[in-house]
C-alpha positions in Angstrom: 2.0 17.7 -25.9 1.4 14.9 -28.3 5.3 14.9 -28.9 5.8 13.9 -24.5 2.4 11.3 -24.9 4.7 9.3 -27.7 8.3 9.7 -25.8 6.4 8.4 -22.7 4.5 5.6 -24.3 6.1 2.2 -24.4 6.3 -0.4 -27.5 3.6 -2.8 -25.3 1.4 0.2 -25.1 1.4 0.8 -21.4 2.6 4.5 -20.1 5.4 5.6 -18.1 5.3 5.6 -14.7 7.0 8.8 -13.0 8.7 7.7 -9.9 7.4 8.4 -6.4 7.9 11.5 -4.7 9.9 11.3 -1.4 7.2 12.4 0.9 4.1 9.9 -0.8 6.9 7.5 -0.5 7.4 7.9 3.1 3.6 9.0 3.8 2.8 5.4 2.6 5.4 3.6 4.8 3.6 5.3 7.7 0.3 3.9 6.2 1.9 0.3 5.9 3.1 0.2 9.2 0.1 1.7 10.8 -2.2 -1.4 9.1 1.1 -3.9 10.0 0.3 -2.4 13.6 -3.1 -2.7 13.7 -3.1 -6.5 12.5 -0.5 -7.7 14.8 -2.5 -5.8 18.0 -6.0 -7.6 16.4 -3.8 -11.3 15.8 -3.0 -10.9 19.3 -6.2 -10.2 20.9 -7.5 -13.2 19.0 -4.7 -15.2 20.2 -5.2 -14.2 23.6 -9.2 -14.8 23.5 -10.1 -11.4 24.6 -11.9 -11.1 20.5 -13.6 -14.6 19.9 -13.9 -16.0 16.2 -16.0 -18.5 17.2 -18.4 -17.0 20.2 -20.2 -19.9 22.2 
């Protein structure tokens, strides 16, 4: 074990990061889009003036 600590350590002293799976790849693009969806619906609905910033 000590032998794959050293071949995965790097001369600044920071590890090796394995690549992403396939499926938490894609899992987080569904995340990402979800939030990108959710901001654009709440930008326009400020926009619009049905959610006030600034209530009077």
């Amino acid at each position: 074990m000590a032998d794959d600590d050293e071949r995965l350590a790097r001369p600044d002293g920071h590890r090796y990061d394995a690549p992403e799976s396939d499926e938490d790849r894609r899992s987080k693009e569904w995340a990402y889009g979800a939030l990108g969806l959710l901001f654009v619906v709440l930008m326009v609905l400020i926009v619009t003036g049905t959610v006030p910033i600034f209530p009077h």
